[in-house]
C-alpha positions in Angstrom: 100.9 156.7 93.3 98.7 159.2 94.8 98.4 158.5 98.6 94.9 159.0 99.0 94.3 156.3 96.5 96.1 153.7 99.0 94.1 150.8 100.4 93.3 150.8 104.1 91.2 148.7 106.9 89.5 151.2 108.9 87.0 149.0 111.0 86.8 145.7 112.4 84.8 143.1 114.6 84.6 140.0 115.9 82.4 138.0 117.9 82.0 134.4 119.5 78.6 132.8 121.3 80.0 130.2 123.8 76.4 129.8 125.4 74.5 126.9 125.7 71.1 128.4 125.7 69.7 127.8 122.4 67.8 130.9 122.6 71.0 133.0 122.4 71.8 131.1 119.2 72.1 133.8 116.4 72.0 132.3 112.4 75.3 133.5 110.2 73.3 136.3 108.9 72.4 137.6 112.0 76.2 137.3 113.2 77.5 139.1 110.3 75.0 141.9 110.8 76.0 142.3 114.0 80.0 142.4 113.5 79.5 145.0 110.5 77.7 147.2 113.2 80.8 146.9 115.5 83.3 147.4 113.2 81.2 150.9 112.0 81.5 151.6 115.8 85.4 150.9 115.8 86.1 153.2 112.8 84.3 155.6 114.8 82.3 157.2 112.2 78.5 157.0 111.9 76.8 156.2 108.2 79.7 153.7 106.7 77.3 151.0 106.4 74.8 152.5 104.4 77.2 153.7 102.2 79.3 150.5 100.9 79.2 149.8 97.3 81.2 146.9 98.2 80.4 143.3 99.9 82.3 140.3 100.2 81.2 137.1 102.2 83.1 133.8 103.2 81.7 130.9 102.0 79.4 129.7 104.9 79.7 126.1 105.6 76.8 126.1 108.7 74.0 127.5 106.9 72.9 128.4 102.9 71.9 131.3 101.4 70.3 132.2 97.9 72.6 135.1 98.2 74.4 135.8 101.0 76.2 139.2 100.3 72.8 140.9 99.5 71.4 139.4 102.4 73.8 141.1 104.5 73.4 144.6 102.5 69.8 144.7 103.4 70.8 143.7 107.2 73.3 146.6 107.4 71.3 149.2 104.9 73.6 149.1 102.3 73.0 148.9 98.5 76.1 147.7 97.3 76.8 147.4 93.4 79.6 144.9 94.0 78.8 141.8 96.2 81.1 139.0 96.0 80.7 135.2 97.8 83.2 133.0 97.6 83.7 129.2 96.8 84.9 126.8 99.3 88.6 127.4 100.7 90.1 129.3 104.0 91.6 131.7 101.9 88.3 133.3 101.4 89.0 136.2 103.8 92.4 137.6 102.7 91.5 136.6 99.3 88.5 139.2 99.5 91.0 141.7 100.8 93.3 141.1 98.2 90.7 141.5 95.5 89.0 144.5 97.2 92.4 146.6 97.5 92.6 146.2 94.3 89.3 147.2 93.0 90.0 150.2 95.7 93.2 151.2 93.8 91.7 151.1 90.6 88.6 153.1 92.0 86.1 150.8 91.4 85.4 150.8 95.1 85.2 153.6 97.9 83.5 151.7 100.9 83.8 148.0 101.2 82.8 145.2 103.8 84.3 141.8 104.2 82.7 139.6 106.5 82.5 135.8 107.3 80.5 134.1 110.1 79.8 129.9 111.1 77.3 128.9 113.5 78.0 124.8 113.1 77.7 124.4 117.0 74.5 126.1 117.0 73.2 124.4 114.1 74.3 121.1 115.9 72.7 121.5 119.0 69.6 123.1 117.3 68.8 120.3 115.0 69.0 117.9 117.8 65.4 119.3 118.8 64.3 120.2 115.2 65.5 122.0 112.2 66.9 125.6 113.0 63.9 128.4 111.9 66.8 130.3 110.1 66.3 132.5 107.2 66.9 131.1 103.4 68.0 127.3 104.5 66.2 126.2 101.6 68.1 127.3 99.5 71.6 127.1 98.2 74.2 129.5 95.8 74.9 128.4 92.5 78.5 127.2 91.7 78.2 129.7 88.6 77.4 133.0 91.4 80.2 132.2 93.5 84.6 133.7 93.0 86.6 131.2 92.9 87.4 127.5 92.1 84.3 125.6 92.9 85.7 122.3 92.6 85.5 119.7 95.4 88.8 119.0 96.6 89.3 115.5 96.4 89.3 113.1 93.6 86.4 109.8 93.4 89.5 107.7 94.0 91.0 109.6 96.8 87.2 109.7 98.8 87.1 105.8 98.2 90.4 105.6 100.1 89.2 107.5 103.1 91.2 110.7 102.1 88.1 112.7 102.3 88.4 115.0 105.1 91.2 117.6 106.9 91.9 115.6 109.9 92.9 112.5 108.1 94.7 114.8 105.2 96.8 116.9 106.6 98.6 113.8 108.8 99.5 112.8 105.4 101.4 115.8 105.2 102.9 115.8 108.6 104.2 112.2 108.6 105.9 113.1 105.1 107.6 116.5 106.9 108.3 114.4 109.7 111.2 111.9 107.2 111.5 114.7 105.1 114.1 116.4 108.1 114.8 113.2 109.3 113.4 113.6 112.4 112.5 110.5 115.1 108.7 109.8 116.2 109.0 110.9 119.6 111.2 113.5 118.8 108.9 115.0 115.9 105.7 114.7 118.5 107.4 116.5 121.4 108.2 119.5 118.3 104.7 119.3 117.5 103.4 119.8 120.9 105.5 122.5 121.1 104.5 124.4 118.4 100.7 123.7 119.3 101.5 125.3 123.0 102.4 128.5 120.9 99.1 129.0 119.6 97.6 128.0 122.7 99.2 130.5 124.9 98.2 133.2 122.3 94.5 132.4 122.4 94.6 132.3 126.2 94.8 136.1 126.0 92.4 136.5 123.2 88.9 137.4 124.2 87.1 135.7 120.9 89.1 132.3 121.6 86.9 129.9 121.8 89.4 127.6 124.2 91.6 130.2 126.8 92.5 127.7 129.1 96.4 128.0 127.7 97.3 124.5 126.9 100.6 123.2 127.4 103.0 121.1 125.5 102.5 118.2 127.9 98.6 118.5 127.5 98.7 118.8 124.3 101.2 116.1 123.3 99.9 113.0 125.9 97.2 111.2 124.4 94.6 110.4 127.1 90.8 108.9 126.8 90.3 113.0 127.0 92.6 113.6 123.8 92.4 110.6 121.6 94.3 109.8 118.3 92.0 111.2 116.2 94.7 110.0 112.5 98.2 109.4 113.8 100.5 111.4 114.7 97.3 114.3 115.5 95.9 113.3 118.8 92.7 116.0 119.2 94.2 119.0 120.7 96.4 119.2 117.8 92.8 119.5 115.5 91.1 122.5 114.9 88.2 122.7 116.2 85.0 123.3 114.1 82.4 123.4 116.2 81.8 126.9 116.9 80.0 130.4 116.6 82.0 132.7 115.2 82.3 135.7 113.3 84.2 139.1 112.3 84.0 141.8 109.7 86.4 144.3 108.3 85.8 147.6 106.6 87.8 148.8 104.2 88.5 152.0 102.3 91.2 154.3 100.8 93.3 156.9 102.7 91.3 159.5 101.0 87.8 158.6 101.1 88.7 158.0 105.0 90.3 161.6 105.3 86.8 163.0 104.0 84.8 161.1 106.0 86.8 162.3 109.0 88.0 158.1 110.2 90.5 159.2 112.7 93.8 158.1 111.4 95.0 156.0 114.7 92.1 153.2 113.0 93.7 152.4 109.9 95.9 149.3 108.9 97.5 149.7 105.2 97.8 146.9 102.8 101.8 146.8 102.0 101.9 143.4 100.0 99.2 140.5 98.5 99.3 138.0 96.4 97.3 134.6 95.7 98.3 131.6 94.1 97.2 128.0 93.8 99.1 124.5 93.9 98.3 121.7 91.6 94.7 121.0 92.9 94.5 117.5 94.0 96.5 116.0 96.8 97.0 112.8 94.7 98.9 115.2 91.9 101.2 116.5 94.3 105.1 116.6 93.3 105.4 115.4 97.3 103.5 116.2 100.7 106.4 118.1 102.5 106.2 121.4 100.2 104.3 123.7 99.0 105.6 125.3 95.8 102.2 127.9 95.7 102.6 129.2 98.9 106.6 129.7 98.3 105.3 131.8 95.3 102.9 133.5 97.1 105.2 134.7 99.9 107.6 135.4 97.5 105.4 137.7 95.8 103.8 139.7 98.6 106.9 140.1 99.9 108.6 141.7 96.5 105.2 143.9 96.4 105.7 145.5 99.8 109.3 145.8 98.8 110.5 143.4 102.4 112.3 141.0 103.5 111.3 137.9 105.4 113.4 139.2 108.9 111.3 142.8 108.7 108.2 141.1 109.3 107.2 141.6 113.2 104.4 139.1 113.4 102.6 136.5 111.7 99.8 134.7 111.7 100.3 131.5 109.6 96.8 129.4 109.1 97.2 126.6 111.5 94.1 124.1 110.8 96.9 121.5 112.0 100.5 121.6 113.1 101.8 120.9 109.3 99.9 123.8 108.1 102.2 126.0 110.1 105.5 123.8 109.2 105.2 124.2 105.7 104.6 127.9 106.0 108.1 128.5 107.7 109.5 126.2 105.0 108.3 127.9 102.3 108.3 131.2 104.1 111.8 131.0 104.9 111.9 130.8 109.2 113.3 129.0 111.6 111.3 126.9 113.7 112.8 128.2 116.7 112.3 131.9 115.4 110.9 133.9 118.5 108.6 136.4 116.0 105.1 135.3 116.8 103.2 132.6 114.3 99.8 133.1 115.4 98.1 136.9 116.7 94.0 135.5 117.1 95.6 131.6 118.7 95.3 129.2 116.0 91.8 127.3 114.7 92.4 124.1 117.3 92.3 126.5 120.0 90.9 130.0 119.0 88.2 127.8 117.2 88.1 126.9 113.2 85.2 129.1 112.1 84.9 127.2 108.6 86.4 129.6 105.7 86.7 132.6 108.0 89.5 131.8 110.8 92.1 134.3 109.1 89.6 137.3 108.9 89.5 137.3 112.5 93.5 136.8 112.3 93.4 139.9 110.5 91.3 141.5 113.1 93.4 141.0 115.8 96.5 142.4 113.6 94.5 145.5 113.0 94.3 145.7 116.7 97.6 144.7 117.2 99.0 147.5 114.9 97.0 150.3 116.0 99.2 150.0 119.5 102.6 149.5 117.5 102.0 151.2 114.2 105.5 150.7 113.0 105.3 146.8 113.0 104.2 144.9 110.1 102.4 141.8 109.8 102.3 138.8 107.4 98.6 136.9 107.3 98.7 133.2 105.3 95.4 131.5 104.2 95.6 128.4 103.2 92.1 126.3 101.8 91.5 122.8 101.2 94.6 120.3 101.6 97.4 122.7 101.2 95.7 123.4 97.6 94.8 127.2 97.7 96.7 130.4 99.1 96.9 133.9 100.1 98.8 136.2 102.0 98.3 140.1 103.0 101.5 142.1 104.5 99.9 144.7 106.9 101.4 147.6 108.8 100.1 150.7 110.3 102.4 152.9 108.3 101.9 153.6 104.4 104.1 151.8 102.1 107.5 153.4 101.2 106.5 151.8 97.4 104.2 152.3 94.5 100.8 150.2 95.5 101.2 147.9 92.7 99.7 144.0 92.6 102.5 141.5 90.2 100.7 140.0 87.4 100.1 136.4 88.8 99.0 134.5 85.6 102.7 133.6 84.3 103.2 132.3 88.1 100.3 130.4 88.2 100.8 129.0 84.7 103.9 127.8 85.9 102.5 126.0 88.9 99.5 124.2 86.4 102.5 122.9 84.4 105.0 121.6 87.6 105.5 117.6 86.1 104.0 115.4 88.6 104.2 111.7 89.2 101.1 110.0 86.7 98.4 108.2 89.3 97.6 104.5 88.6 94.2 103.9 90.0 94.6 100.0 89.8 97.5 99.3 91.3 99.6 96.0 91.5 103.5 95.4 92.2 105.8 96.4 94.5 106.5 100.0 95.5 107.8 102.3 98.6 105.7 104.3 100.5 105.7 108.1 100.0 103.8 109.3 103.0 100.8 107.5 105.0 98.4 108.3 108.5 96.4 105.6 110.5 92.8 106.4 111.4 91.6 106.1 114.8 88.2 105.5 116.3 86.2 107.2 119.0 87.6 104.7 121.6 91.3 104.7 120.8 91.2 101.6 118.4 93.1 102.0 115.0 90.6 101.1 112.4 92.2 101.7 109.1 95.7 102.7 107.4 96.1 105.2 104.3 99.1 105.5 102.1 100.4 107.3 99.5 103.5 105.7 97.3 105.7 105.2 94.2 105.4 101.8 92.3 109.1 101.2 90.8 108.7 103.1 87.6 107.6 106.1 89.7 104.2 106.2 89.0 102.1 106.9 92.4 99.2 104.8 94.0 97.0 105.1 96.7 96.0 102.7 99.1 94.8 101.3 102.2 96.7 99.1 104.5 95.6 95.3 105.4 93.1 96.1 108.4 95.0 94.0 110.9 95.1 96.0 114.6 99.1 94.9 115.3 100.0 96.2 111.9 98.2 99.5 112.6 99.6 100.1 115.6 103.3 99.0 114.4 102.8 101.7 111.8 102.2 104.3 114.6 105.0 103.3 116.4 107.9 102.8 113.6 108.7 105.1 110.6 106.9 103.8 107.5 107.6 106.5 104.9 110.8 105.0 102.8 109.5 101.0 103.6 109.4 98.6 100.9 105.6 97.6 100.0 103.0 95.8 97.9 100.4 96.9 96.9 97.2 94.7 95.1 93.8 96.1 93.7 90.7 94.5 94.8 88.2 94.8 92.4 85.5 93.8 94.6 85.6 97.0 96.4 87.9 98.7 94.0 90.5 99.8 96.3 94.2 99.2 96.3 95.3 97.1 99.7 99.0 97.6 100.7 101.1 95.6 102.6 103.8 96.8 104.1 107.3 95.2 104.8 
């Protein structure tokens, strides 16, 4: 391949309101607008914004738009003939990178910008005095006009259980890593606040973290009044945190559209390796909850396309919503858990801040920076979205690839994932079963209030349920191992929910 034709990330900016002054509060357009701007400045070359024919947008959680890339096109004075906003899903930013490499390559784009913002803590504290005066709140973007899978991510009968949000999903995963290796409670918490203090310490030294006060293990891992159990084992420092204003924007290009325009070759970041992949889409058709078989694809493939190995990666930053977001990336990744490489470069979303869909392009931001000091390293970014249901990755170094530039067909991959046999669901479930994996949901003042579980009934099959609300048994199942217990489970048709009990 012709080098010139070689994708490349020229620009980039981020930026984070921590004030309390309403009056500083800027709407996701305005935030976007503003990062594009900066990351012009960084690729030190005037004019790139007016000529993009290229604009992608995270899905914005804080705030709707009728059309959100053009929005942004008129903010920046570009006229773009590609704009693309994504559905729901954190892999949204290195998705859009992906996809706009490509398009690159094939020269269907010459100047492209990538951009994501969330103002939830504004739009919080805003609508606490009144509704925000933002632009085009009214209305919202049509599933049809967004990329991507626009389906919610949970199932009617998963919702009625209570598995309807991140914080009390992805304990379901952790407590099913945690038996999966065997591992103790006490010993399995003290890994996970050690893991945690990783990120930490990283965004202590990041300037966009939204929390730099460097948490350590022991903070992280005590639960206090200060840091409840939010859904055992994740007290709240072990959440990301969503509350926050955030954005960052990239600009992208090839090596010879940036040669023209004079961008001065110590800015760019090329795209070695990319690939995308989804597993089977709801967490009730899982084949368990302490894998991943997409995201094993995934790295797999960007891996074969940059033409590396899992030990010549430098750095990482592996999306960290919670702790088993980062466990089941080195699983499926291939590395240790006591592997000194780095997991996170911007600090992880419970402590850099979980700006909605858009945490990893500001992971990719601080690679870029990262790189232009230590061109010779490379980089591996993982995007994860929903419960462990969508994935990308992006291989990134500040050196050109020593291989043809050339993205593996992923249809025959992901047709193999659509077809992986997974246990059938019974939605009214009676008999005795074991339980597969399970998480205890706590209230604001430290009471447990109500017990979900996943598990097998004896010919296999899997049911959902919650257990009997009595406090002692809640608490016993915090404090003893219940994944592998015996159980019965009973539907109530009253509020037509399954009730487990567990022995």
């Amino acid at each position: 391949m012709n080098e010139r034709q070689l994708p490349i990330l020229v620009g980039v900016g981020q930026y984070t309101n921590r004030s309390d002054d309403p009056a500083d509060a800027l709407e996701p357009l305005e935030m976007m607008a503003k990062v594009a701007r900066e990351a012009e400045e960084d690729a030190q070359c005037k004019g790139l914004l007016g000529r993009l024919d290229s604009v992608g947008v995270a899905n914005i959680l804080s705030w709707s738009y009728g059309d959100a890339p053009g929005l942004l096109a008129e903010a920046v004075g570009a006229q773009p003939t590609d704009k693309c906003y994504t559905t729901v899903g954190a892999t949204a930013p290195q998705w859009l990178i992906n996809r706009t490499a490509e398009r690159i390559v094939r020269g269907e784009a010459r100047l492209a910008l990538v951009a994501g913002a969330e103002a939830m803590r504004s739009v919080v504290k805003l609508r606490a005095s009144g509704r925000p005066g933002w632009r085009s709140g009214a209305r919202w973007t049509a599933p049809e006009a967004m990329a991507g899978d626009a389906r919610l991510g949970s199932t009617e009968i998963e919702m009625g259980h209570g598995a309807n949000a991140p914080l009390r999903i992805y304990p379901l995963f952790e407590n099913a890593i945690r038996a999966h290796k065997g591992r103790s409670i006490d010993d399995h918490q003290r890994r996970l606040a050690a893991l945690c203090e990783r990120l930490a310490q990283v965004a202590k030294d990041n300037p966009f973290a939204w929390f730099r006060d460097g948490k350590t293990a022991e903070e992280i891992g005590t639960v206090t009044p200060e840091n409840r159990m939010i859904c055992f084992p994740y007290p709240k420092y072990m959440n990301a945190i969503m509350e926050v204003d955030q954005a960052a924007a990239v600009i992208m290009t090839s090596v010879g559209t940036a040669q023209e325009l004079g961008i001065p070759k110590e800015k760019w970041a090329y795209i070695w390796g990319c690939a995308d992949a989804i597993d089977l889409w709801y967490l009730s058709e899982r084949l368990n909850y302490h894998s991943s078989p997409a995201m094993a694809v995934v790295g797999r493939r960007a891996l074969e396309m940059a033409g590396l190995e899992i030990d010549q990666i430098d750095w990482f930053d592996l999306y960290s919503c919670f702790p088993s977001a980062v466990e089941l990336a080195l699983d499926m990744l291939g590395i240790a858990e006591d592997d000194p490489r780095p997991i996170t470069l911007a600090g992880g979303l419970p402590y850099f801040g979980g700006p909605g869909n858009n945490y990893s392009l500001h992971a990719i931001c601080a690679m870029v920076e990262r790189l232009r000091g230590e061109p010779q390293r490379k980089a591996l970014v993982s995007a994860m979205g929903w419960y462990v249901t969508k994935h990308a990755q992006g291989i990134y170094s500040g050196m050109p690839p020593e291989r043809e530039w050339r993205r593996a067909d992923s249809s025959q991959d992901q047709a193999e994932l659509d077809a992986m046999s997974h246990p059938p669901l019974v939605e009214a479930a009676q008999g005795a079963g074991t339980v597969e994996t399970y998480t205890v949901v706590f209230g604001r003042e430290g009471e447990p209030k109500f017990g979900i579980v996943f598990g097998r009934l004896e010919d296999g099959s899997r049911f959902i349920a919650n257990a009997e609300p009595d406090p002692e048994l809640l608490r016993w199942m915090t404090e003893e191992e219940m994944v592998g217990r015996k159980a019965k489970v009973r539907h109530d048709a009253e509020t037509g929910r399954n009730m487990v009990t567990i022995e």
